[in-house]
C-alpha positions in Angstrom: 40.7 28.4 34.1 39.8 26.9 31.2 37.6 23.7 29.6 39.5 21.1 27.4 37.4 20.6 24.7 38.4 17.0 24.8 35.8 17.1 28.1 33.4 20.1 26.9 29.5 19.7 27.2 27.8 18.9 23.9 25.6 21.6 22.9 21.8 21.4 23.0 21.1 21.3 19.4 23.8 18.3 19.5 21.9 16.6 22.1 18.6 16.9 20.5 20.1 15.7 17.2 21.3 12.7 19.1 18.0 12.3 21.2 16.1 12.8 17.3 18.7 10.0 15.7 17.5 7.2 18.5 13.8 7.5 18.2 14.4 7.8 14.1 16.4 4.6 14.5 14.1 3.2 17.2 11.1 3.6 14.7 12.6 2.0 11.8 13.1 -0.8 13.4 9.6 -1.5 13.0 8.9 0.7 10.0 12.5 0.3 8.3 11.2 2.0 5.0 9.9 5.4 6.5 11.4 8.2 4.8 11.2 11.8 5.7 7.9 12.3 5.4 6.5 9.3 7.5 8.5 9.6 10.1 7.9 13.5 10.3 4.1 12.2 10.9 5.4 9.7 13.5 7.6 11.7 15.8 5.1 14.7 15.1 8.2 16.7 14.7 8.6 18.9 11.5 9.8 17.6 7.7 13.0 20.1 7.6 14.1 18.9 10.8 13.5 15.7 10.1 15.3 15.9 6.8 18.3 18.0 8.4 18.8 14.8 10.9 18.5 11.7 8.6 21.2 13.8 6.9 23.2 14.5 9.2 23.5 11.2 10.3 23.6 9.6 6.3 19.8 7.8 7.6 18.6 7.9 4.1 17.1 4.8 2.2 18.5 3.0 -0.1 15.8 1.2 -2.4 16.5 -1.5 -4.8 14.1 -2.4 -7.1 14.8 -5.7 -9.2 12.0 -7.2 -11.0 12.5 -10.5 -13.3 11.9 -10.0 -17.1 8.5 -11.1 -17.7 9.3 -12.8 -21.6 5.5 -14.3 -22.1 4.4 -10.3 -22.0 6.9 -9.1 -24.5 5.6 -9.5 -28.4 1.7 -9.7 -27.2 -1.1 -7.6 -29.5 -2.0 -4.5 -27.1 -5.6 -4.7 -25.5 -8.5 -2.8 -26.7 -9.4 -2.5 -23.2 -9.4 1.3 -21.9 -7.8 2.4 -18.9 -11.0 3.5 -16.9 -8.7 4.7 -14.0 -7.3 8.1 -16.1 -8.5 11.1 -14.5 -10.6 9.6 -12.2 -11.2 10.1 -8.7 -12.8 7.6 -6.1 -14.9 9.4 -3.7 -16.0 6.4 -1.3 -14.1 2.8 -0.8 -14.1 -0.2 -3.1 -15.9 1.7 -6.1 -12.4 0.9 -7.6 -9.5 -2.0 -7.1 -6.4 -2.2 -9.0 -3.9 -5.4 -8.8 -0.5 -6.6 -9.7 1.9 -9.1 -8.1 5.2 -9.3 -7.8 8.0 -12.2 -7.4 9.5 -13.4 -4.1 13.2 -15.4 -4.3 12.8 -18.3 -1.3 15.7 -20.7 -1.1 16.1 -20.8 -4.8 12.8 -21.1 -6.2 10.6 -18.3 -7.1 7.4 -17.7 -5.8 4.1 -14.9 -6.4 2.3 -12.6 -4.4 -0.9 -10.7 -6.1 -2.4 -8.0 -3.9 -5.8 -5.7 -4.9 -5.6 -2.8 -3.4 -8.6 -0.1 -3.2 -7.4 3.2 -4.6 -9.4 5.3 -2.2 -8.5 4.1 1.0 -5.2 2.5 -0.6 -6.4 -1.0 1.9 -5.2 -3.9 0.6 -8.2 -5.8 0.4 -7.3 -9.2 -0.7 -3.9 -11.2 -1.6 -2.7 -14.9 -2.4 0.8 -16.4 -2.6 1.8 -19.4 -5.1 4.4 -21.1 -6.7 2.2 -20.5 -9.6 1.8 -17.4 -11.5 -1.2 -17.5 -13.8 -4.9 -16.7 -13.5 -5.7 -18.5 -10.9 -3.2 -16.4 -8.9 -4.7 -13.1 -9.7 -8.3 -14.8 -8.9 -7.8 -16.4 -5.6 -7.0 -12.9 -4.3 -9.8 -11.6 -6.0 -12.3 -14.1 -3.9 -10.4 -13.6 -1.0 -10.7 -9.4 -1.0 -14.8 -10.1 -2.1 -15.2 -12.5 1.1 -13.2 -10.1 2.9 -14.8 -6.7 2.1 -18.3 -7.9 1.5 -18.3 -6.3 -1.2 -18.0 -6.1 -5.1 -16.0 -3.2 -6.6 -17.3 -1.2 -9.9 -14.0 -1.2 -11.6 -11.0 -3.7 -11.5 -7.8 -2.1 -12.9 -4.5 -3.6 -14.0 -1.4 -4.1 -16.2 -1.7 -5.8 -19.2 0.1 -8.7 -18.1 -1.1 -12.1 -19.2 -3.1 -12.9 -15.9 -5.3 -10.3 -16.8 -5.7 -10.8 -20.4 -6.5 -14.7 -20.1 -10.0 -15.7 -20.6 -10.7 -16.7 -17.6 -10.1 -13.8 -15.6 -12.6 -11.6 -17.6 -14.9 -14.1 -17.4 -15.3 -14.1 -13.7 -14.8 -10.0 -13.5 -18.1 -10.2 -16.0 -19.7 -12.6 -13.9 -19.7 -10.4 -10.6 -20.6 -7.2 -13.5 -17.3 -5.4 -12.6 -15.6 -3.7 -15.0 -12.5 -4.4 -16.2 -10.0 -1.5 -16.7 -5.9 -1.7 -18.0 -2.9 0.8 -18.2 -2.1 1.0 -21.8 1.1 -1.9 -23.2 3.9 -0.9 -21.6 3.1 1.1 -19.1 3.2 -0.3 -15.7 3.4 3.1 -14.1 0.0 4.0 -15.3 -1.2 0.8 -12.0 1.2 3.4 -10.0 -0.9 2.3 -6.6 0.1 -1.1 -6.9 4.0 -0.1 -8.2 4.4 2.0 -5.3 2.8 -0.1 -2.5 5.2 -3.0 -3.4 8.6 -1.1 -3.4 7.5 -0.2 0.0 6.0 -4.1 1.2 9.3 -5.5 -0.2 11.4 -3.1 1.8 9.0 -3.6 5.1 9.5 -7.1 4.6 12.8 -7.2 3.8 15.6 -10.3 2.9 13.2 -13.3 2.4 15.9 -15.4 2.7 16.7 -15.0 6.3 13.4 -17.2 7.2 13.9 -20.7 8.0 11.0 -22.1 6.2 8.3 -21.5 3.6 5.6 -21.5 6.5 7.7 -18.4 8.4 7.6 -16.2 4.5 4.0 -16.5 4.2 3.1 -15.3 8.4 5.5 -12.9 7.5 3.8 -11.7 4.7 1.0 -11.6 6.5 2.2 -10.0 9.3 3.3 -7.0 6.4 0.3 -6.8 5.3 -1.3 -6.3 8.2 0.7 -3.8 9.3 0.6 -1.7 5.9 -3.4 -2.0 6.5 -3.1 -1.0 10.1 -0.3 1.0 11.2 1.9 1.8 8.9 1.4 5.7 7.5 0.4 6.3 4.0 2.1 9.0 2.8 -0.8 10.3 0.6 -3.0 9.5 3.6 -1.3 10.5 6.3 -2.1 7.6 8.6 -2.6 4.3 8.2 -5.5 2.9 5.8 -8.1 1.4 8.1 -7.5 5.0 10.4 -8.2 6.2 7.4 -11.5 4.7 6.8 -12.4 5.1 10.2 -12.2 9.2 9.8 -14.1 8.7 6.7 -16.9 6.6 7.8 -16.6 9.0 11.6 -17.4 12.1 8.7 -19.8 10.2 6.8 -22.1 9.6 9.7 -21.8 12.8 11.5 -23.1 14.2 8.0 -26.5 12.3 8.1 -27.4 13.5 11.6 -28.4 16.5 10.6 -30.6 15.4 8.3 -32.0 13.2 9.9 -32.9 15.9 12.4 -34.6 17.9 10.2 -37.0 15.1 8.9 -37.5 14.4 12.6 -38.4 18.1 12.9 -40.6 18.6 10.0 -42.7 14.8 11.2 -43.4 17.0 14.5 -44.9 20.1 12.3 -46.6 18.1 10.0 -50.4 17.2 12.0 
């Protein structure tokens, strides 16, 4: 007696490879630009396995990055502005944002989104969309991350795009007394938290084209944004941004307690 092999049992390890495949697929549908990493955090399951599966199945992600030539930054003197960013490291949030935006294709016209982003929690903590992309752009987002966060950073960083170089812009930055910091002329890679959060937005987001109206881009900008802030996993962070902070701001208070015990305790020896 004999089994066909037409009719054998899959193995285990197939079945588990299978069961692994859904859930991968089953995640992405709401996080379609998790690579190995992310979704090794998600599915708690570990990297190599991970990475053995998505290849297995040819899961990988293909990213396509196509920016538009910005001419009116080609040809301009280099700012004597230093890039206040290099080798430093934020120890508490919104001691230092950095911004950028990038271009959305709707129905044949182009449009803007400018994001600030804090580099120690990596939150985006304000944005604006416009048909427009000037300082006024860069600025709106800039009042909407202050209103939002309640706060005033220490250092602004950037590209040396024009935005950022107008008048205007470092007037108001010098009018809140926030320093203005840039990546040296051509090189965008030096704003690298802005660079890499918008690959990944644009792939979250994904064709722009497929909405119906202008009114359904900009909720569903929203709606990515949101997410990025509140669910999506960070893969420096490993978790989501506002997680993040609330771990941080957990540790930070769980630190004063004991001091406050001991100033508690030495009012009780103290006559």
């Amino acid at each position: 007696m004999f089994i066909s092999r037409k009719t054998k049992t899959p193995s285990k390890q197939k079945t588990k490879d299978e069961q692994l495949k859904e859930q991968i697929l089953d995640l992405r549908k709401k996080h379609r630009n998790y690579g190995t990493d992310r979704l090794a955090l998600a599915l708690n399951r570990p990297e190599s396995v991970i990475h053995r599966v998505v290849k297995k199945f040819n899961l990988q992600i293909r990213r396509k990055r196509n920016q538009p030539f910005k001419s009116e930054d080609q040809g301009f003197k280099a700012s004597p502005i230093a890039n206040l960013t290099k080798n430093l490291i934020s120890i508490s949030p919104n001691l230092v944002w950095a911004s950028d935006f990038t271009y959305l294709s709707f129905q044949n016209k182009t449009y803007y989104l400018a994001t600030f982003i804090d580099i120690f929690s990596r939150k985006i903590v304000g944005w604006n969309f416009s048909d427009t992309h000037d300082a006024e752009l860069i600025l709106e987002a800039l009042r909407k991350a202050i209103k939002s966060e309640n706060k005033v950073p220490d250092i602004c960083h950037s590209d040396q795009g024009s935005e950022y170089r107008s008048g205007i812009y470092q007037e108001v930055l010098e009018s809140y007394g926030i320093k203005q910091s840039m990546s040296p002329k051509a090189s965008p890679w030096r704003n690298g938290f802005q660079e890499s959060f918008y690959a990944g937005f644009k792939a979250d987001l994904g064709d722009e084209n497929r909405f119906n109206c202008l009114g359904e881009l900009i909720e569903a900008i929203a709606h990515t944004l949101y997410s990025y802030n509140t669910e999506r996993i960070h893969s420096v962070l490993k978790t989501s941004p506002n997680k993040f902070l609330e771990k941080y701001f957990i540790q930070k208070n769980q630190e004063k307690k004991p001091v406050l015990a001991k100033i508690i305790n030495f009012q009780k020896v103290v006559p």
